[in-house]
Every structure is written in C-alpha cells, then in structure tokens.
C-alpha positions as CSV (number, residue, x, y, z in Angstrom):
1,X,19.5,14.0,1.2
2,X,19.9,10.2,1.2
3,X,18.8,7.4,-1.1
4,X,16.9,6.5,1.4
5,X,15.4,9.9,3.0
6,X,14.6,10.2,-0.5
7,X,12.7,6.8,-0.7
8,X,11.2,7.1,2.5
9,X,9.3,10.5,1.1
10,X,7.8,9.0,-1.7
11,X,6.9,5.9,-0.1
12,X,3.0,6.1,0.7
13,X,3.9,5.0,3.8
14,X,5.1,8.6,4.8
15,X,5.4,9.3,8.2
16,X,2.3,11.8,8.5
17,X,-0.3,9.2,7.1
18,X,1.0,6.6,9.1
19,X,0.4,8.3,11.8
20,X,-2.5,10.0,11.4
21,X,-3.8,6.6,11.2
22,X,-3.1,5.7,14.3
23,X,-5.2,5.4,17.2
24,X,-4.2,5.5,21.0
25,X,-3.7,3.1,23.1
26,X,-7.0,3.0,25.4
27,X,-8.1,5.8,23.9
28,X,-5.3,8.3,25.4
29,X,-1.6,8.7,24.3
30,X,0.8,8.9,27.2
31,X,4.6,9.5,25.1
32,X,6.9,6.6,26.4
33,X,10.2,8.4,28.0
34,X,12.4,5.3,26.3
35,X,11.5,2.6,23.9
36,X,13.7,-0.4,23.5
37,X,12.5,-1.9,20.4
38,X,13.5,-5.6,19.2
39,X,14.1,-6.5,15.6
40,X,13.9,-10.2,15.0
41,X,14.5,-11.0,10.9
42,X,16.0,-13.9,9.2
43,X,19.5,-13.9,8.5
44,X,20.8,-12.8,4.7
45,X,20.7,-16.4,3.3
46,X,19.7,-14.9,-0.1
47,X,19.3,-11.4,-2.2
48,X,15.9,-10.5,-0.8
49,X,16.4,-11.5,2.8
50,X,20.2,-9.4,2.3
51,X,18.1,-6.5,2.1
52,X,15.9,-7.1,4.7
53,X,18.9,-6.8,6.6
54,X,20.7,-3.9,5.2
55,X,17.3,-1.9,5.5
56,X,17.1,-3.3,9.2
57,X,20.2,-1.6,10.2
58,X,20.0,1.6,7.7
59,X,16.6,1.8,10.1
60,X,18.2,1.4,13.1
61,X,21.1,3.5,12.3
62,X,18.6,6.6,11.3
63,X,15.9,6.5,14.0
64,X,18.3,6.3,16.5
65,X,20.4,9.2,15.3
66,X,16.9,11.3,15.0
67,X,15.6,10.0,18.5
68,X,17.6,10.0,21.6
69,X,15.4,7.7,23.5
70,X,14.9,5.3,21.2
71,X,17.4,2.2,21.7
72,X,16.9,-0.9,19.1
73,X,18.7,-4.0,18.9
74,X,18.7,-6.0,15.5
75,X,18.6,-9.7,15.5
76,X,19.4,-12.2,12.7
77,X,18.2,-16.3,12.9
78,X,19.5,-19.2,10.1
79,X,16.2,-20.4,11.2
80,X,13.0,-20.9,13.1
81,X,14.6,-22.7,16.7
82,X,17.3,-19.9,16.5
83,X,14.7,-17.1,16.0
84,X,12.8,-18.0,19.1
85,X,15.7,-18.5,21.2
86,X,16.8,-15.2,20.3
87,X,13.0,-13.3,20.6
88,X,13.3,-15.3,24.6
89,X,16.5,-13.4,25.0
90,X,15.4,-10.0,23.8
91,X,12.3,-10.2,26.2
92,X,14.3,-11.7,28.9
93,X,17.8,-10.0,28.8
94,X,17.5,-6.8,26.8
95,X,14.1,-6.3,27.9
96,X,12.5,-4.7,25.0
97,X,9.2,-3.7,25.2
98,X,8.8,-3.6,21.3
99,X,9.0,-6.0,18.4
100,X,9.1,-5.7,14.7
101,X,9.5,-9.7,13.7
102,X,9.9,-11.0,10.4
103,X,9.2,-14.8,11.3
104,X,11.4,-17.8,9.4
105,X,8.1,-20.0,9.6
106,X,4.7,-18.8,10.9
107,X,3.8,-21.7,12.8
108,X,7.1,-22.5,14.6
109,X,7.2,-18.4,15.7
110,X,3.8,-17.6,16.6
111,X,4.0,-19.4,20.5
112,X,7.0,-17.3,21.0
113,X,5.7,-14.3,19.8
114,X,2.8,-15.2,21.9
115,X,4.6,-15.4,25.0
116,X,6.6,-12.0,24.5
117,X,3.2,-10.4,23.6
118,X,1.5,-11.4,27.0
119,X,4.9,-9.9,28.5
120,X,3.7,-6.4,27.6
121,X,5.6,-6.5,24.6
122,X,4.1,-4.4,21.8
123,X,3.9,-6.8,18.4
124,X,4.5,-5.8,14.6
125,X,4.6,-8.7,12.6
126,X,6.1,-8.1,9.1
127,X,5.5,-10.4,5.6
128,X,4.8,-13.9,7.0
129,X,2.1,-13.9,9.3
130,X,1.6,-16.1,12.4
131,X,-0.8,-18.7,12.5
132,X,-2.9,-16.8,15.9
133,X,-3.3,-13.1,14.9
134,X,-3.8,-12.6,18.3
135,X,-0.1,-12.9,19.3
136,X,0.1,-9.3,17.0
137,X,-0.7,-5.9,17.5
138,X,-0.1,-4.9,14.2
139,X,0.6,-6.9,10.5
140,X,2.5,-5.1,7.5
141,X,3.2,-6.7,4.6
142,X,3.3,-6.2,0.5
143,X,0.6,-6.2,-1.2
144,X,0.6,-10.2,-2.5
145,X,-2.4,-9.4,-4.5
146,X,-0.9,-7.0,-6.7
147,X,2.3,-8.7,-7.0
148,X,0.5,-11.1,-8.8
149,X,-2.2,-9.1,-10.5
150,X,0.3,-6.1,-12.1
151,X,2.5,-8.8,-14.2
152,X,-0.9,-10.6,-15.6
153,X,-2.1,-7.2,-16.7
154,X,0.5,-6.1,-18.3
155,X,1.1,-9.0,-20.3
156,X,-2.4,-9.3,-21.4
157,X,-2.0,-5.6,-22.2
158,X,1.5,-5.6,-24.0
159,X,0.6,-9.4,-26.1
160,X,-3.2,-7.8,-27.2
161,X,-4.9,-11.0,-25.0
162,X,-3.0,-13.7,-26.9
163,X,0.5,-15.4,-25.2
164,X,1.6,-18.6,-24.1
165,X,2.9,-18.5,-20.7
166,X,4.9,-20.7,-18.6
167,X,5.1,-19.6,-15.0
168,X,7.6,-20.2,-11.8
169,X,6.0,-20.1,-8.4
170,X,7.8,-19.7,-5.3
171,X,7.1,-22.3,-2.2
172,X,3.8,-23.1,-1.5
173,X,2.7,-20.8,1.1
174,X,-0.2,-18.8,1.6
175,X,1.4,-15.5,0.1
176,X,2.1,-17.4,-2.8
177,X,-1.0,-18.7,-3.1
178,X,-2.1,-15.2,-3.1
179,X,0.2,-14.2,-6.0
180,X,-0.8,-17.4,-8.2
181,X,-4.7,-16.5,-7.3
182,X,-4.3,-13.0,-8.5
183,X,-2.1,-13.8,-11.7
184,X,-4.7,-16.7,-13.1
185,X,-7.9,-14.7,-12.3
186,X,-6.8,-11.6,-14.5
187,X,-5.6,-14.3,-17.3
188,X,-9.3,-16.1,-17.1
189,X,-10.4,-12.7,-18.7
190,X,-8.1,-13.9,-21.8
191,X,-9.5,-17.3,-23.6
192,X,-6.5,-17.1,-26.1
193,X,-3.9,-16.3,-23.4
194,X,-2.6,-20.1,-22.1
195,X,-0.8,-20.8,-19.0
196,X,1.2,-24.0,-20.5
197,X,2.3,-25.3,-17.2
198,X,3.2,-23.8,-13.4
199,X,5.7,-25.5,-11.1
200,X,7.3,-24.3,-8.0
201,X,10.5,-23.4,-8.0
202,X,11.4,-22.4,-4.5
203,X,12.3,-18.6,-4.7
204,X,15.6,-20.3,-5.7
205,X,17.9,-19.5,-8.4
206,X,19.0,-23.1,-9.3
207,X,15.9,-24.3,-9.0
208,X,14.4,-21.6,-11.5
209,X,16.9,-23.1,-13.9
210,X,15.8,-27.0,-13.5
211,X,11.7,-25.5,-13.9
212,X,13.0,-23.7,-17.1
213,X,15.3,-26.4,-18.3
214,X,11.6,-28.8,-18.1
215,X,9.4,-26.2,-19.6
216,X,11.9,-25.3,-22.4
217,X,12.1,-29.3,-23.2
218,X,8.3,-30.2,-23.3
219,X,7.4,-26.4,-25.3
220,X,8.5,-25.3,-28.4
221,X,6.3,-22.2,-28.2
222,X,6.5,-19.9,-25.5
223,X,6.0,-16.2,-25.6
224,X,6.2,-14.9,-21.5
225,X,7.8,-16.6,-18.4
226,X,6.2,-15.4,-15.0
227,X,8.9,-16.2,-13.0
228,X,7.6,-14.3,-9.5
229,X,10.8,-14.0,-8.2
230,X,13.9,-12.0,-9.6
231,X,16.3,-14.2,-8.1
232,X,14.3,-17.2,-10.0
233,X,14.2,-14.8,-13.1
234,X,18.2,-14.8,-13.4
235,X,17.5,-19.1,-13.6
236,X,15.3,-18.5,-16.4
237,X,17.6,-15.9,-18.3
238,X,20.6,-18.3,-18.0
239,X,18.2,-21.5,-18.9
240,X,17.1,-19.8,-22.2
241,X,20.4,-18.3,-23.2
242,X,21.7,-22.4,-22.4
243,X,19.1,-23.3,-24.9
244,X,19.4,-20.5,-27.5
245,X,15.6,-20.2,-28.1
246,X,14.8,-17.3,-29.5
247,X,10.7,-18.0,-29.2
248,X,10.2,-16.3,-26.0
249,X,9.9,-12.6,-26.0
250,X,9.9,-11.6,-22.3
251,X,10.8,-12.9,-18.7
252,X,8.8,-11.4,-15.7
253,X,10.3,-11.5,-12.4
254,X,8.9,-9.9,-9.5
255,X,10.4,-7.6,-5.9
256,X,12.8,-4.9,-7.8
257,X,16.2,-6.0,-7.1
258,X,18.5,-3.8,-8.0
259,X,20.1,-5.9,-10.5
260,X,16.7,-6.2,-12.4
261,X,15.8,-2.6,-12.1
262,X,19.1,-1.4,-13.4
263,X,18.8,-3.9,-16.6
264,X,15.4,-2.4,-17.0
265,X,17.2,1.1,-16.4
266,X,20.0,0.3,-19.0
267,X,17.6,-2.0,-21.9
268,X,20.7,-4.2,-21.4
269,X,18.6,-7.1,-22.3
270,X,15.5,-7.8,-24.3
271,X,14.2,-10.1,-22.5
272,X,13.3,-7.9,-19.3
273,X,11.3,-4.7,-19.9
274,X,9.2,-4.7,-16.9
275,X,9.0,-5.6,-13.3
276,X,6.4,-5.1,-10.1
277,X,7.7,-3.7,-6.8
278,X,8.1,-6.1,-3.7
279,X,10.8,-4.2,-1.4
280,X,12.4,-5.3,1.3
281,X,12.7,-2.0,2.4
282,X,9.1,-2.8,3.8
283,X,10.7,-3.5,7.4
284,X,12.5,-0.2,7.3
285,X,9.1,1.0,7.5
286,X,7.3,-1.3,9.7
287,X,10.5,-0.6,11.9
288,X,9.9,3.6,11.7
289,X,6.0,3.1,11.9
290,X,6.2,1.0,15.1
291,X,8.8,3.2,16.4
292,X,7.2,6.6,16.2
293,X,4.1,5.4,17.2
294,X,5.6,3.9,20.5
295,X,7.3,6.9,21.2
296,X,4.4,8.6,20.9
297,X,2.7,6.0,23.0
298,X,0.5,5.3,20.0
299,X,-0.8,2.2,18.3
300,X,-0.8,1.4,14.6
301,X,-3.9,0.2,12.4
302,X,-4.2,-3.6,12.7
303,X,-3.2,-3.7,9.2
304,X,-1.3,-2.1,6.6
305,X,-0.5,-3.3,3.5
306,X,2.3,-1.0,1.3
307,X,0.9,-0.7,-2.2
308,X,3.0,-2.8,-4.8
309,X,4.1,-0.4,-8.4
310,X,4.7,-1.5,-12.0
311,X,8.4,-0.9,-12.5
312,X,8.7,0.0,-16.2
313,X,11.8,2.2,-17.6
314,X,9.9,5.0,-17.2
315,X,9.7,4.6,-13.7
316,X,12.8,2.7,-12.6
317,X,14.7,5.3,-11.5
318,X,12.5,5.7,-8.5
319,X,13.2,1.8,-7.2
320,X,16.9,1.6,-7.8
321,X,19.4,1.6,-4.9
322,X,22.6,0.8,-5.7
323,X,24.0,0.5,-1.9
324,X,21.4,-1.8,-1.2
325,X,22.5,-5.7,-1.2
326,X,19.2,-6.6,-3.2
C-alpha cells in the first residue's frame, strides 16, 4: 500500500464518512456518466504551496487510475490575474463541470469563481475563502482554531503556566487572525505566562530571521518562540544559533513539514520537540471528496473542516512523507 493510501485511511476524512455526509442534489442522486473536474491552485512558490501541488497531482494520478470516467486537469497560477484567466479557460475550453480552487487572494478570485459557478459548475473552495460564500458549493479547510490553540496548550502544559514567549505571525489575514485569537485566549488562562512581543513575519523564511534577529536584540529572556509557520521556524533556528543564546528552550512551528517532523522523529535538535498538523495534503482530499461525490451525483456538506493533531515523537511517524516536497 502507498504512503499515501496509507494516509488517506487514517485521515478522518475517510471516504465512507465523507460521504455518508453528503446529501443529494435536490434531494435525488442521478450518478454523472463523466465528470471533468478543474483544479485551480497556486503555483509551488514555497514549501507549503510545493505540496499543495505534489498532493494535487498524486490526486489526480490515483482517482483517475480508480475511475475511468473521471477526467481532471490541474492548474497552477504565480498569481491572482493568472488564476482567473486560467479558471475562464477551464470553464470555457476544457469545459469542466467541477472545481476544487485554492484561491491566490480571496477577493481578486471570488468574481471569477462566481461566474464559473453560475455556469453550472459545481464549486469546492479549499483554505482561503472567497469574500461571497455564495460563489461556493462547498468550503474545506484546516482547522485555524486548533492550529493556534494546540501550541498554547502545550506550552502552558510543558512550562507548568510560567514562559516568556515571543511569537511570529504570518500575514495578516483572516486565518491568521484565527490562529493569533486561538493562541492568546488559551494563554489569558496563564497570568505568569507573557507574550513579550508578536510581529508578522510573512509565512517567510527570511523574514522569520529579521522578526527573530529584533526579538533576540530587545530580550534577554525568552523561554518559547511561536513561530506559526515551519518555514518561518527554520528563520528562527538559524537567528538563534547566529546569536548563540542559550535562554530559549523551544521553537514551535506549525503545518508538519517533513523536514520538521523528521527532526522531531530523529531529536536532532533540542530546540524542536513538538509540532501541530496543517497538511497540504488537505486538497488531495477536498479533490477525492468532490470527486466521488460528483460521480455519484452527490453534494458535500457546506463545510468541513479536517481536524488539526499535536505532532509529538510519539506520533510523528504517522505525518512524515518523505516523497512529499513539504
């Protein structure tokens, strides 16, 4: 079986729960003889969005293979003009009549998305939502909540309610807003645990190392870095080891790239004992969810949202994939 058959069984969002939750369209499912299902994503600019890509085609690659009349084209954008350009030509010239998009911007996507929608086209919109929920059928994304929630409790856990934390945000968005929410409101429940400062630092590697550079210069005492990204977590790691402090017990990143999940695997370094899951393998599953369901002439629930995990050594094991890019 492969890494990712074997992925795809664990992951709550099995097949047989998506689907029983499900409800047909008008009240009566009529299978569809063919589907032609369009996958709009951005282009592999980074590690995260790499593996939004490599999952796209392992998805395309499998479903096909396991469903004759099934036919999906995969479309990458380097940004939000050439995104809707392409969605135009998949309604237009390869006449899908199914989308999985994972927008570049909401608000620059969701008149597009609009207009294949009122083309009959049935919509899953992945991650990023649109600014009209209308233009949607259905919405998957991680949970943001948790992504923020899991790191503050296990640092309020693992320090006994008493730290001093400087934290990394991403851009500022909505889902990060989500994450920050979630993070502060568990530490409110900690008088003696301090958040010393929080700066965004753009999902962005380089950046990460700038924020860090700042907070290590203005704090001599710092016990845990949120950094909620792993690719902004490798700026703090290289910031620190720059500095040679030796105050700071632990960096938390956040999404379980394979890079972090195999130090975690190894106790290569100190510094990172933990992590929460964020996959990207999320549009492998919005693609086999919509999929199936269309095939079966089926909707899916307005809504899912695919649980996010604490990623300890224990557990790591389970969310490392070593082919994937991320």
């Amino acid at each position: 079986m492969s890494e990712v058959a074997r992925y795809t069984r664990r992951m709550v969002l099995g097949t047989g729960l998506a689907m029983a939750a499900t409800v047909a369209l008008g009240g009566i499912a009529f299978a569809a003889d063919t589907v032609k299902l369009g996958v709009s994503i951005p282009a592999a600019t980074h590690g995260f969005t790499g593996g939004i890509v490599w999952w796209a085609n392992q998805a395309k690659a499998e479903l096909e293979k396991a469903h004759p009349n099934l036919k999906i084209t995969v479309k990458t954008a380097s940004g939000a003009p050439e995104q809707a350009n392409q969605l135009q030509d998949l309604v237009t010239v390869t006449k899908i009549d199914s989308l999985v998009i994972f927008p570049f911007e909401s608000a620059a996507l969701t008149q597009p998305v609009m207009q294949a929608k009122k083309k009959n086209v049935y919509v899953t919109v992945v991650d990023r939502g649109l600014t009209d929920t209308s233009a949607q059928d259905a919405y998957i994304a991680g949970d943001n909540t948790a992504f923020g929630r899991i790191p503050a409790e296990y640092i309020a856990k693992k320090y006994n309610g008493k730290a001093n934390i400087v934290a990394l945000r991403g851009i500022p968005t909505t889902l990060d807003n989500e994450r920050w929410e979630a993070f502060t409101g568990v530490l409110k429940q900690y008088p003696d645990i301090k958040i010393l400062d929080g700066k965004y630092a753009n999902w962005n590697r380089d950046d990460a190392f700038k924020v860090t550079q700042d907070f290590l210069t203005r704090f001599k005492d710092i016990d845990v870095v949120w950094a909620a990204d792993d690719d902004m977590a490798f700026g703090v790691l290289k910031a620190i080891e720059q500095a040679k402090r030796t105050d700071i017990k632990e960096v938390f990143g956040g999404a379980g790239s394979k890079t972090m999940v195999k130090t975690i695997l190894d106790g290569s370094n100190p510094l990172i004992r933990a992590d929460v899951s964020y996959s990207p393998k999320f549009i492998y599953d919005a693609i086999k969810m919509t999929a199936e369901a269309r095939l079966k002439g089926d909707k899916l629930p307005a809504t899912y949202i695919i649980p996010s995990a604490l990623i300890t050594k224990e557990n790591a094991k389970e969310f490392y994939f070593p082919d994937s890019p991320y």
